[in-house]
C-alpha positions as CSV (number, residue, x, y, z in Angstrom):
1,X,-113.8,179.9,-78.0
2,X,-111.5,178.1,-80.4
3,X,-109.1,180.3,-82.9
4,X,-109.2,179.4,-86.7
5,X,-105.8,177.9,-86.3
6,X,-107.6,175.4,-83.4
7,X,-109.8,174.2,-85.8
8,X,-108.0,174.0,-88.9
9,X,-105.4,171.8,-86.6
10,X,-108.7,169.4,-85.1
11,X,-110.3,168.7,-88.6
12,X,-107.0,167.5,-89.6
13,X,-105.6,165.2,-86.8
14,X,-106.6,161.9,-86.2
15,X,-109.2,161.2,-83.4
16,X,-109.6,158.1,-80.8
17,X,-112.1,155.7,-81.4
18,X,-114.1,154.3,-78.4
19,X,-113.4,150.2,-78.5
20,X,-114.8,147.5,-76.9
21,X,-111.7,146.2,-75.1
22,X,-112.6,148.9,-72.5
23,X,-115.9,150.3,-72.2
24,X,-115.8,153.4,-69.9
25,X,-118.6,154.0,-67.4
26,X,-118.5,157.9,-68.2
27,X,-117.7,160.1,-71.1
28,X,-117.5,164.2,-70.7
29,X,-118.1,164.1,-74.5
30,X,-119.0,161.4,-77.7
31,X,-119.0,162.1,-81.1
32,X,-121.3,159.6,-82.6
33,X,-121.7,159.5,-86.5
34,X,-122.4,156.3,-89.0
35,X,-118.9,156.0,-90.7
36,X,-115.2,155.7,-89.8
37,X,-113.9,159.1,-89.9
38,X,-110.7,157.4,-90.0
39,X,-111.4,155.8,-93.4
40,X,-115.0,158.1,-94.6
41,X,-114.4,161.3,-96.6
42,X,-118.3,162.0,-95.7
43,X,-119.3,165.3,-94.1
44,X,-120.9,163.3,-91.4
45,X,-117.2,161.8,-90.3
46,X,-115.5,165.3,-90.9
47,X,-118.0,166.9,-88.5
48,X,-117.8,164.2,-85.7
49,X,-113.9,164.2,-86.4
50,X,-114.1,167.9,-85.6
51,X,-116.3,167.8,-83.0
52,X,-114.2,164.9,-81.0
53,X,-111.0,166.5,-81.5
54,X,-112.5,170.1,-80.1
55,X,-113.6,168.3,-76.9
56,X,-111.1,165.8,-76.7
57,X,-113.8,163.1,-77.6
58,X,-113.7,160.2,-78.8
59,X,-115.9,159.0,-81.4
60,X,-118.4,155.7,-82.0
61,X,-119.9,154.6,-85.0
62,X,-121.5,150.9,-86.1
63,X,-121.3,148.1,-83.7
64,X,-120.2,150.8,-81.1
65,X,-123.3,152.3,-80.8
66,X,-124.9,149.8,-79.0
67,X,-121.8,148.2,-77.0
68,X,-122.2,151.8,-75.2
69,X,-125.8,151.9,-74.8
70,X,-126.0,148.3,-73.4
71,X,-123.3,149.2,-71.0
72,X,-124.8,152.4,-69.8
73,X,-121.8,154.4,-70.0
74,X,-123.0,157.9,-69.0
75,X,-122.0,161.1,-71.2
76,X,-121.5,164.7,-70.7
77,X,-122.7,165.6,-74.5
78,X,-123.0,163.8,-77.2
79,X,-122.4,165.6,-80.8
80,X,-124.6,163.3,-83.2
81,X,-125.2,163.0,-86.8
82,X,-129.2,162.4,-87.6
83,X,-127.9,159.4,-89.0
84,X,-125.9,157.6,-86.9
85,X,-126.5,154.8,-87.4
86,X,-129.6,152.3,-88.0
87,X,-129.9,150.9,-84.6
88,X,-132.5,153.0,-83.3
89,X,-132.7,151.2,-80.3
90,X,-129.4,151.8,-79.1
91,X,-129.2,155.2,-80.3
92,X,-132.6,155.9,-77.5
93,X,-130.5,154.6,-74.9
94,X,-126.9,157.0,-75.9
95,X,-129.8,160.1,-76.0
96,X,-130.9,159.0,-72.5
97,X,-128.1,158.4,-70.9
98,X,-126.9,161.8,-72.2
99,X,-126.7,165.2,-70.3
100,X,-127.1,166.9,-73.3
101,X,-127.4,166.7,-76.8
102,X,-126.0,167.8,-79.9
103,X,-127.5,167.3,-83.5
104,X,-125.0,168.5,-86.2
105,X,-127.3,168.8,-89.5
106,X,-125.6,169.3,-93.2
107,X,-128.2,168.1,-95.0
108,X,-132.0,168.3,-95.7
109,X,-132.2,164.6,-96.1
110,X,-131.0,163.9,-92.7
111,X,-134.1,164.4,-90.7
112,X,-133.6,165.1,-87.0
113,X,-136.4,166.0,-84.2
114,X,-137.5,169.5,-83.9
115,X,-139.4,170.8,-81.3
116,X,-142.8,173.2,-82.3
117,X,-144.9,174.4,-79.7
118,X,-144.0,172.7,-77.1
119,X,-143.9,169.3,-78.6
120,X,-141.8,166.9,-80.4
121,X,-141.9,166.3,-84.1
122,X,-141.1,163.3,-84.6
123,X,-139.0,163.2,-87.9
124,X,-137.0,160.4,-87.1
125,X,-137.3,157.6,-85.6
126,X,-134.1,158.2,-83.7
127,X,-136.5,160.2,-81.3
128,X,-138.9,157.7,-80.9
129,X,-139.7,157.0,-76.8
130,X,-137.8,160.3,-75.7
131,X,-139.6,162.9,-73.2
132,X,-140.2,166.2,-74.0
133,X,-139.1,167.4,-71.0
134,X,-136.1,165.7,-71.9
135,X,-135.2,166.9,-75.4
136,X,-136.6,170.8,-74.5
137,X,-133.7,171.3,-71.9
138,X,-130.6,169.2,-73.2
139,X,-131.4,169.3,-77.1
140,X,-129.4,171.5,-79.1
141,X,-130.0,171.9,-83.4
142,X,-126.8,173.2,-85.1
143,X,-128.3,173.0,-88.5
144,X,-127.4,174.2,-92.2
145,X,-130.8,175.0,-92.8
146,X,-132.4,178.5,-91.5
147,X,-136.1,177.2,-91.2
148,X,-135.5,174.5,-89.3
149,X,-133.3,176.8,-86.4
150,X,-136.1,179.4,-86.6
151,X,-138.4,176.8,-86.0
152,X,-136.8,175.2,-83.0
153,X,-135.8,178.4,-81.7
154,X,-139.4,179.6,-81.8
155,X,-140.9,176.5,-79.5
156,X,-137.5,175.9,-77.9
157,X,-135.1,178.3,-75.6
158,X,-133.5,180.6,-78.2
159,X,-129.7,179.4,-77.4
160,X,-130.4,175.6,-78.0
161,X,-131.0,176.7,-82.4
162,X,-128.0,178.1,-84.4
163,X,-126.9,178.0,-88.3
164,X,-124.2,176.5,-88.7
165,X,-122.7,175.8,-92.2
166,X,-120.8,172.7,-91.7
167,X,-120.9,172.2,-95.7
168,X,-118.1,175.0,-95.7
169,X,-115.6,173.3,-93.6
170,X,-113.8,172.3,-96.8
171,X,-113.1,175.7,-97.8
172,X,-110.6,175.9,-95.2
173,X,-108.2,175.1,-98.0
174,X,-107.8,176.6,-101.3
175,X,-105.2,174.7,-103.3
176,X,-103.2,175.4,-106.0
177,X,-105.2,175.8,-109.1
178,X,-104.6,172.2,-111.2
179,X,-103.9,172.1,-115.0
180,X,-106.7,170.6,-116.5
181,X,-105.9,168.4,-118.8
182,X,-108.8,165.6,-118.2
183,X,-111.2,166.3,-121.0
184,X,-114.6,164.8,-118.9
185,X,-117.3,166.0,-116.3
186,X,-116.3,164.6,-113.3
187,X,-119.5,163.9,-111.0
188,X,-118.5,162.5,-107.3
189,X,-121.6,161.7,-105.5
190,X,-124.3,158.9,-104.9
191,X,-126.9,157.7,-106.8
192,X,-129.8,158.8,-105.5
193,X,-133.4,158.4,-106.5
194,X,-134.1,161.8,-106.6
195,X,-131.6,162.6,-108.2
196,X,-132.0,160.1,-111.5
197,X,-133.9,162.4,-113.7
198,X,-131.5,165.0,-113.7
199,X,-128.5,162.5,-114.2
200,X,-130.3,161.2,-117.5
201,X,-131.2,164.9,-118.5
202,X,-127.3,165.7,-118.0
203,X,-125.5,163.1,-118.2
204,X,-127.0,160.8,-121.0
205,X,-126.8,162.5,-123.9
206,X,-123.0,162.9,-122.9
207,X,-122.2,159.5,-121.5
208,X,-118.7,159.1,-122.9
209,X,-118.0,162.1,-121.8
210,X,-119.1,161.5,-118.2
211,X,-117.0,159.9,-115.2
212,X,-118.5,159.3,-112.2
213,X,-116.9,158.7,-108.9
214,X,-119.0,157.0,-106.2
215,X,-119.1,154.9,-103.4
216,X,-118.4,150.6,-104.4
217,X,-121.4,148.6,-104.2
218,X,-125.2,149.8,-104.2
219,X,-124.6,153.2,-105.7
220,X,-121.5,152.2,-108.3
221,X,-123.6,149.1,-109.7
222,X,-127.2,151.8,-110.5
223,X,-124.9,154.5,-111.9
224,X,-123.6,151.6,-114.3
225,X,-127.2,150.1,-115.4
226,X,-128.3,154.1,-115.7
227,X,-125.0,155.4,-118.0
228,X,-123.8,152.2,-119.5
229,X,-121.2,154.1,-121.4
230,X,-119.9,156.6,-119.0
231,X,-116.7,156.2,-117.1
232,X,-118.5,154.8,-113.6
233,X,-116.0,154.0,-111.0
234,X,-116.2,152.6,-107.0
235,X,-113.7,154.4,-105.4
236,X,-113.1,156.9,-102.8
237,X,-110.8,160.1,-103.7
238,X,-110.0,163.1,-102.1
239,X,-110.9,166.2,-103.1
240,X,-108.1,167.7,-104.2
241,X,-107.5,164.4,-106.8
242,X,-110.7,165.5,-108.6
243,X,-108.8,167.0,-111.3
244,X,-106.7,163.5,-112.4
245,X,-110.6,162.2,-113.4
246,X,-112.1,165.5,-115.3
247,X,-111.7,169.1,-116.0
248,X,-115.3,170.3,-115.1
249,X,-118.2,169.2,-112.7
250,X,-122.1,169.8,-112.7
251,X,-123.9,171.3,-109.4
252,X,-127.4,169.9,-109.1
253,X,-129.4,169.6,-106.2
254,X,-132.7,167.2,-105.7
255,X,-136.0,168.9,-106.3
256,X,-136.4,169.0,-102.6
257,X,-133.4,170.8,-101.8
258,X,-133.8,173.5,-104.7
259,X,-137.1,174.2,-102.8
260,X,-135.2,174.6,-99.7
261,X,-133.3,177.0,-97.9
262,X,-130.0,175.8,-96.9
263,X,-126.0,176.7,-97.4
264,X,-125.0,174.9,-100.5
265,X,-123.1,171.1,-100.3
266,X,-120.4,170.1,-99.2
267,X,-119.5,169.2,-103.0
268,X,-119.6,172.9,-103.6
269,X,-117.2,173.8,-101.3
270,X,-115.1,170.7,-101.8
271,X,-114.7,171.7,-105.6
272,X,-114.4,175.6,-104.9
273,X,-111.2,174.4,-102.2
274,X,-110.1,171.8,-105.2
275,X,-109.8,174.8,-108.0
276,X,-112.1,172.2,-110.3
277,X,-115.0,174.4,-112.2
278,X,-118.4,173.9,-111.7
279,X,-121.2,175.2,-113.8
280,X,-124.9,175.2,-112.7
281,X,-128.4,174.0,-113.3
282,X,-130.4,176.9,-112.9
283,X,-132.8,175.2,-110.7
284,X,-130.0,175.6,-108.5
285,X,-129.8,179.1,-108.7
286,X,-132.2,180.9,-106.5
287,X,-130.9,179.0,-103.3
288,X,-127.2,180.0,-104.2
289,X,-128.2,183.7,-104.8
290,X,-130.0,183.5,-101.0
291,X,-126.4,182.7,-99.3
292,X,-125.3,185.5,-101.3
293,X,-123.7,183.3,-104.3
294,X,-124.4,184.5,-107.8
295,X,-123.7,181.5,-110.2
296,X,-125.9,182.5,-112.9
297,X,-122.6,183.5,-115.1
298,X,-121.8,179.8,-114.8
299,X,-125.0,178.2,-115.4
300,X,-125.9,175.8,-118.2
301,X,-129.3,174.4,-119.6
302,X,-128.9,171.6,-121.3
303,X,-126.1,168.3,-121.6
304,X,-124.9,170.2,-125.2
305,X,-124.1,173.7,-123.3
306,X,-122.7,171.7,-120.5
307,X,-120.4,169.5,-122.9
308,X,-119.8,173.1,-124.7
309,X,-118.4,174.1,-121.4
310,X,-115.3,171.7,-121.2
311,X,-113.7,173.7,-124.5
312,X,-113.7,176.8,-122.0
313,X,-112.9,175.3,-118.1
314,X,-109.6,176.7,-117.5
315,X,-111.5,180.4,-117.9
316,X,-113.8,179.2,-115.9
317,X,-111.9,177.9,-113.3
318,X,-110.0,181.3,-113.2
319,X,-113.4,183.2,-112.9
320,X,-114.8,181.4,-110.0
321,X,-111.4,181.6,-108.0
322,X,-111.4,185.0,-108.4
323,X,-114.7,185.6,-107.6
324,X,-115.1,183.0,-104.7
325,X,-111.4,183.9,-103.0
326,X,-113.1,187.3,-102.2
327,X,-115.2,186.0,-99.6
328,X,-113.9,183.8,-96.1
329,X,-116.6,181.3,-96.4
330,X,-114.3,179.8,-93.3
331,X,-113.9,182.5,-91.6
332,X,-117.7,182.8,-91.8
333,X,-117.9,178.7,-90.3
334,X,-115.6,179.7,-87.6
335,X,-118.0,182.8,-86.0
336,X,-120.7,180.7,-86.3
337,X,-119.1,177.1,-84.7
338,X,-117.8,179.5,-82.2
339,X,-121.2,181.2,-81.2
340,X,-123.1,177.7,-80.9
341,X,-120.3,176.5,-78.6
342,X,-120.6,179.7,-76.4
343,X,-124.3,178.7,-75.5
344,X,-122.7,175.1,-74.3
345,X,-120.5,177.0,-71.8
């Protein structure tokens, strides 16, 4: 069992990367995940950071992948993100050639295999080719959605399913709250698809108003043909910096996820940890109140409430650190991290 202090210390400190200049024949334990954690803020990296650093592991992403699988390298367990990467091929073979296995879910989007009665859904093609057999007795689902645990759980043996809420890892940290002196909605996220009816309900009407920070590329270039006049820029930022490009951010959630039952994002956390306010689509709501989160005080309904809302942040930062310092949303991470690893012992 690790202490808090453990893993407070391993999401922090750097972790090796496996290279090609020496591919080892065996591996107690991988982290495998899509993007450098050395350089990737995502939740993804921070969980296979954690993860490698726990185990003294080191971690593969890209090209990696397969330099591993075509070499055969044998491994104790591998702690995966669903999407690891999109060489499906090679990610078979690291399964394989694995004792056990270790899918670390944050998100609903990020399908993984789930086993009901007996059998293998396939959800992802990352599964695609794998026995049964196989994936019943090595496959483990530490997930931050209930539903998918209970269902595993159901088909699978019980100690191979836990919740774990990887999203709050971030809450490790409250900082110092920030003058807010940035008079914008600061929005750091993709663009997704299903998410561009609620940006142009939101963030239209309000477009000078709006700064959005996103990944370069792909995401920065549709935010910019979507809200021509907001403040879109391609750059990476940590957390705590969210304050330097606006006063106040909007929590929304795709249709899907409102519809599901999951801990809330990482962003969530990330801004509760940063001391920037957040108010609230409603359609939000109802799957914040079932992890024991009331928002409604904070919840808006249209862009001119939500503009309204910048007049009044630094209250409303003041309210939600008083109301969310009341609860160890880490110390909650921590018992359940702990209690997943128990069943690998």
């Amino acid at each position: 069992m690790f202490t808090r202090s453990e893993i407070l210390a391993a999401m922090a400190q750097e972790c090796p990367a496996v290279t090609d200049n020496e591919i080892p024949k065996t591996l107690d334990a991988l982290a495998c995940t899509f993007s450098n954690p050395r350089t990737s803020f995502s939740p993804c990296a921070r969980n296979a950071t954690l993860m490698a650093n726990l185990f003294g592991a080191p971690y593969s992403y890209a090209k990696m992948h397969k330099v591993l699988a075509d070499a055969g390298t044998k491994i104790g367990t591998l702690f995966m993100t669903p999407m690891a990467c999109g060489d499906i091929a090679s990610l078979q073979k690291l399964i394989m050639n694995s004792d056990r296995v270790v899918f670390m879910q944050d998100d609903y989007k990020l399908n993984v295999p789930i086993i009901y009665d007996g059998k293998t859904t396939r959800t992802s093609g990352i599964t695609r080719g794998i026995e049964d057999k196989h994936m019943r007795e090595s496959y483990y689902l530490w997930s931050t959605i209930p539903h998918f645990v209970e269902r595993h759980v159901a088909a699978a043996k019980p100690q191979h399913g836990h919740y774990v809420n990887w999203n709050s890892m971030p809450a490790s940290v409250m900082h110092d709250l920030p003058k807010l002196t940035v008079e914008q909605v600061m929005y750091a996220g993709s663009c997704r698809d299903a998410r561009v009816k609620a940006f142009t309900k939101w963030f239209a009407p309000l477009e000078e108003h709006i700064t959005i920070i996103t990944p370069k590329g792909k995401s920065e270039t549709n935010f910019r043909a979507l809200l021509p006049a907001a403040n879109v820029q391609g750059i990476t930022i940590k957390m705590h910096e969210c304050h330097q490009h606006g006063s106040l951010s909007l929590y929304i959630q795709d249709d899907a996820g409102n519809k599901t039952n999951m801990s809330p994002s990482a962003r969530f956390y990330e801004m509760m940890g940063a001391g920037l306010p957040l108010v609230f689509d409603p359609a939000t709501l109802p799957t914040l109140l079932e992890n024991g989160i009331d928002a409604s005080p904070w919840a808006v309904h249209d862009a001119m409430e939500l503009a309204a809302c910048l007049e009044h942040a630094s209250t409303i930062q003041r309210e939600q650190r008083d109301f969310f310092i009341k609860r160890d949303f880490f110390g909650e991470f921590v018992t359940q991290l702990n209690t997943a690893i128990g069943d690998l012992e």
